[in-house]
C-alpha positions, 0 to 999 in steps of 0.5 A: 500500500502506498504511503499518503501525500500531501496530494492524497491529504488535499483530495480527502480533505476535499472530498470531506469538504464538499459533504460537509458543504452539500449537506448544509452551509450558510449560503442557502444552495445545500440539501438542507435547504432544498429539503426544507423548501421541497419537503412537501414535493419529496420526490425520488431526486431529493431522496436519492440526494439524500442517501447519497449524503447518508452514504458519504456521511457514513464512510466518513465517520466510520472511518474516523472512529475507526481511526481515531477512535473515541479519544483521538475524535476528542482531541482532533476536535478539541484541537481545531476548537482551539484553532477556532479559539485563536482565530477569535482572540487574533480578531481574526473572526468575531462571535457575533458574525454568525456567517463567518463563524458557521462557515468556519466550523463546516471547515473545521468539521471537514478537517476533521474527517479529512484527518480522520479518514488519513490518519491510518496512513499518517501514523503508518508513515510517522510510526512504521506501525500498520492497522490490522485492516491494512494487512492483505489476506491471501 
């Protein structure tokens, strides 16, 4: 198995952030809003958006609980909580500006999964240690 880039970091990352995005963001254009607003024409092109997002949504998670386990979510989300904690005490981002604020965390949740779903790669990189997953059964 190859060892991930930096290249194969950025696809995860975006691949993450583009489910985080089309689920819902700020700006009005996501499922969630077009769910909110077609609810009572639910139709098969909405439902199979839907499982689409659920599907993604689940590779996702389940792959960063596997990865990072309980404890390592806690900690990649307490640390992008920090990241977040910085931006605010640098002026950088306000608590008052709810836009910037939302679309702040829907970034910080996608690099959470983008670390989550990379993390076996990074640690098999840094520590020479494989999961058991990984091993090819012949």
């Amino acid at each position: 198995m190859k060892p991930i880039t930096l290249q194969g970091f950025l696809l995860r990352f975006l691949f993450a952030l583009l489910l985080v995005m089309l689920t819902y963001n700020p700006s009005g254009y996501s499922y969630s809003h077009w769910l909110q607003t077609s609810f009572s024409n639910f139709g098969p092109l909405l439902g199979i958006a839907g499982i689409s997002l659920i599907i993604g949504w689940v590779i996702y998670i389940r792959a960063t609980l596997r990865s990072l386990g309980l404890i390592g979510l806690i900690l990649a989300a307490l640390f992008f909580s920090a990241i977040m904690w910085l931006l605010i005490d640098w002026g950088w981002l306000g608590l008052n500006n709810v836009t910037a604020m939302s679309w702040v965390i829907l970034v910080l949740i996608s690099a959470v999964l983008a670390v989550g779903i990379s993390w076996s790669h990074i640690r098999r990189k840094w520590s020479g240690q494989i999961d058991s997953d990984d091993i090819d059964e012949e």
